[in-house]
C-alpha positions as CSV (number, residue, x, y, z in Angstrom):
1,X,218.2,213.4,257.7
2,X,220.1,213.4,260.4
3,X,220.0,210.0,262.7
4,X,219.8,210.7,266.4
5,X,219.1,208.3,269.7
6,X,217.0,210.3,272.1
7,X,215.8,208.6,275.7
8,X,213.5,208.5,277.7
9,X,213.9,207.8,281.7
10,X,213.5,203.9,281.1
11,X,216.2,203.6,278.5
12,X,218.2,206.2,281.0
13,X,218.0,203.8,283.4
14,X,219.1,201.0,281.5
15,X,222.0,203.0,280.1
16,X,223.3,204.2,283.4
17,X,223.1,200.5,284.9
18,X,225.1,199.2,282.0
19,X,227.7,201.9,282.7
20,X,228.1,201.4,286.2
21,X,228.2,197.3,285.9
22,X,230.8,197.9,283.1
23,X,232.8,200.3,285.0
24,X,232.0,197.9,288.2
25,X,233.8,195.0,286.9
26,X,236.8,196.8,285.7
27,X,236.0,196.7,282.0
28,X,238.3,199.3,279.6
29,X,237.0,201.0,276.2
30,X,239.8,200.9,273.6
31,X,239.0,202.2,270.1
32,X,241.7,202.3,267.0
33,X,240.5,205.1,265.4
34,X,237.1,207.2,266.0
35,X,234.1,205.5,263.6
36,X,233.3,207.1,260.4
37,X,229.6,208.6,260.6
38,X,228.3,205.4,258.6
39,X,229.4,201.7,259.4
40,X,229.0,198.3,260.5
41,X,230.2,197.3,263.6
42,X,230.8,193.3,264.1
43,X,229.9,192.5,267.5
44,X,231.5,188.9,268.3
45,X,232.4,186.4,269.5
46,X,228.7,186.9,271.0
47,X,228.4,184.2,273.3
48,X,226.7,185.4,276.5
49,X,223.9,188.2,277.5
50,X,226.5,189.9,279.1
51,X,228.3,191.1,275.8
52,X,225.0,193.1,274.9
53,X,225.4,194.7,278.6
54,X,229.3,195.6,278.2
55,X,228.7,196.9,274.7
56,X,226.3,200.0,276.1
57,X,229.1,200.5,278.4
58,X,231.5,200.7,276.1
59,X,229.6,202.3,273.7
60,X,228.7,204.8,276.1
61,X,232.3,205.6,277.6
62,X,233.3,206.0,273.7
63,X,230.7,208.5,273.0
64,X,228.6,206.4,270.2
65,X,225.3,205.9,269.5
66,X,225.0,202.5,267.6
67,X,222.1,200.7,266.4
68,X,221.0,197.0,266.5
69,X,219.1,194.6,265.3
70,X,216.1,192.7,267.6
71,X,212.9,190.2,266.9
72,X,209.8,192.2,266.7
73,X,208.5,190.7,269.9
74,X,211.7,192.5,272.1
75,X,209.8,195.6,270.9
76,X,206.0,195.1,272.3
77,X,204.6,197.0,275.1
78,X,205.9,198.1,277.6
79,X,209.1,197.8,276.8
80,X,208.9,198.4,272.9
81,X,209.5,202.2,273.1
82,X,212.8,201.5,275.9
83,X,214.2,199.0,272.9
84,X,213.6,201.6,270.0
85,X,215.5,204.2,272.6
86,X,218.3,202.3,272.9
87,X,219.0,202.4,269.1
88,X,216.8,198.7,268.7
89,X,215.0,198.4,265.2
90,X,212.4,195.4,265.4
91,X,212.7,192.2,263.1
92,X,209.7,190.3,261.8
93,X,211.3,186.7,261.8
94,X,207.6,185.4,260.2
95,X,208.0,187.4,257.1
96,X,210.5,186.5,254.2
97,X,211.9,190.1,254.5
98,X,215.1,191.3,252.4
99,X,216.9,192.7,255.9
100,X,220.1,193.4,253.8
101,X,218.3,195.8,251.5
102,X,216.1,197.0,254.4
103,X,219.4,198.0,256.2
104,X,221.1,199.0,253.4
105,X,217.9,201.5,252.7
106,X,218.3,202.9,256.3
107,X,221.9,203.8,254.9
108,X,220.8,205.4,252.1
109,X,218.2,207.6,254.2
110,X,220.5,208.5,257.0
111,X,223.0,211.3,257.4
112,X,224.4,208.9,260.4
113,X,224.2,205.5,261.1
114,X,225.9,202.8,263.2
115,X,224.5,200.1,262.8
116,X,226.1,196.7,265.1
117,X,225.6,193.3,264.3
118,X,226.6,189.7,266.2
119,X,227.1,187.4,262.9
120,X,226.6,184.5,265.2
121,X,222.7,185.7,265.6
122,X,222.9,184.3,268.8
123,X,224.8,183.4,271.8
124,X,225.4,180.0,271.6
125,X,227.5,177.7,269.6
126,X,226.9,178.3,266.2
127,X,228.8,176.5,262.9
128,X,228.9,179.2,260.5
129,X,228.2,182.6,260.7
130,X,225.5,184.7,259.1
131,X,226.3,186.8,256.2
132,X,224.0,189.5,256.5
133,X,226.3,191.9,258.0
134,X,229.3,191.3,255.3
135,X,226.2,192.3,252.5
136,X,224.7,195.3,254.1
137,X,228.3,196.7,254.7
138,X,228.7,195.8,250.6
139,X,225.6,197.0,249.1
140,X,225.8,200.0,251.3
141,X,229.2,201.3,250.5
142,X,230.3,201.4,253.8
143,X,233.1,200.0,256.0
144,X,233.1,197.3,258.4
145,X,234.6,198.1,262.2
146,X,235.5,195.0,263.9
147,X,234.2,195.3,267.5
148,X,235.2,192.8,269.9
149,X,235.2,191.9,273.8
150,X,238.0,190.5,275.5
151,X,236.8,189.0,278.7
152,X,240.3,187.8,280.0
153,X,241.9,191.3,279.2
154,X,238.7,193.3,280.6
155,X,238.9,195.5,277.3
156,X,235.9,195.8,274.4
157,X,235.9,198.7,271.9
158,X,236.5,198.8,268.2
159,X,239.6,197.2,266.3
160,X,240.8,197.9,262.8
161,X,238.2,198.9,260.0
162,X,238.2,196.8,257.0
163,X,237.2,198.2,253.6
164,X,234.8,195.2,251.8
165,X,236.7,193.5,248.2
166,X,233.6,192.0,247.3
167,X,235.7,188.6,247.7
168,X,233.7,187.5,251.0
169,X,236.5,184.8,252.0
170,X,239.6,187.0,251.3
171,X,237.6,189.4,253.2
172,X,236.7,186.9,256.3
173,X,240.8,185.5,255.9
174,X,241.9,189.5,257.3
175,X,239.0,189.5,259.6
176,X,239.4,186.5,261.2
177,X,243.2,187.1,261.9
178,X,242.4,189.7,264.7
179,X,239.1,187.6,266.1
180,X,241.7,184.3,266.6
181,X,243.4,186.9,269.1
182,X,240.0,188.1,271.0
183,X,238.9,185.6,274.1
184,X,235.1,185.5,274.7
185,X,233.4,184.9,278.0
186,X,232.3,181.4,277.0
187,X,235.3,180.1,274.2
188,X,234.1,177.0,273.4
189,X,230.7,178.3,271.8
190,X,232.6,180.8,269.9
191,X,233.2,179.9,265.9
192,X,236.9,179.8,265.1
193,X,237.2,179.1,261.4
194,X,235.6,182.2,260.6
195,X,237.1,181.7,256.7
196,X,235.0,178.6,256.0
197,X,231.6,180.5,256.8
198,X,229.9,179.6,253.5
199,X,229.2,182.8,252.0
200,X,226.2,182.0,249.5
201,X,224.4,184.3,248.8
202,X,223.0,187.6,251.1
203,X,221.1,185.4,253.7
204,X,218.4,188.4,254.4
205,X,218.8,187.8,257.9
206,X,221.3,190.5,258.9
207,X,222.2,188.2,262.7
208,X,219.6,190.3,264.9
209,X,220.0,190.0,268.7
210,X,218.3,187.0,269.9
């Protein structure tokens, strides 16, 4: 099956006025190496709304179509069918839903899929992060892109691609070697130690959008 974003004029809009506030405030897409048709990007330090608007941008002027993760009640009319067209996929915070195996089944069923994820599940001050990204990324056999935005620099895109162990704080120690380098828009809510994130067990909650 093969996984494609199609819009309509409301999501057009909302792409086109991400672009042009992205390319209005002197933002720059930089990208190591093209994505691999299947991933998981790591969208952080995610500390204000305007991350989500820079990362259509971005997105946009590198040519990917990515999907995310949103509470069910982003998705309700009339807005629901804008959300799905911009890559959203609702999330039913009242049910005890497996979202790592849910995502990881949307892998499995896709020819294409990029599928972006904030760890911190929201944008403000959080003490660990969520571990629902590292699992999907595991269980589904596919890499992990860091993603990042830079706000003093004026540069988001996609960093190195890391290539899961299975041993989540060896794993984390790499990853949170480039994120020490990366300066959010608001640093103090951003979560340094990335390392000491308790990894536990696959949380289910795969750090949806808030």
């Amino acid at each position: 099956m093969h996984s494609e974003i199609k819009p309509n004029w409301l999501s057009e809009i909302v792409r086109r006025f991400s672009v042009f506030m992205y390319k209005l405030n002197g933002w720059k897409a930089v990208q190591e190496n093209p994505p691999p048709r299947k991933c998981v990007i790591i969208a952080a330090p995610h500390t204000s709304n305007w991350d989500f608007l820079y990362f259509f941008g971005l997105t946009n002027q590198l040519g990917i179509n990515s999907y995310w993760i949103g509470k069910d009640t982003l998705f309700k009319w009339p807005f629901g069918d804008m959300m799905r067209r911009l890559g959203g996929i609702p999330v039913d915070r009242s049910k005890s839903n497996n979202m790592v195996d849910a995502m990881v089944e949307e892998f499995r069923k896709r020819d294409d899929f990029i599928l972006t994820i904030p760890p911190e599940g929201t944008r403000g001050s959080v003490r660990q992060w969520r571990t629902g990204f590292y699992y999907i990324a595991l269980k589904a056999k596919v890499p992990l892109i860091i993603g990042m935005m830079d706000y003093p620099k004026k540069t988001g895109g996609l960093g190195p691609s890391v290539k899961l162990t299975g041993d989540y704080k060896a794993d984390m120690a790499r990853i949170s070697e480039f994120y020490h380098s990366v300066i959010p828009k608001y640093p103090d809510k951003a979560m340094r130690d990335l390392v000491a994130t308790d990894a536990g067990s696959p949380d289910g909650n795969s750090g949806e959008n808030p």
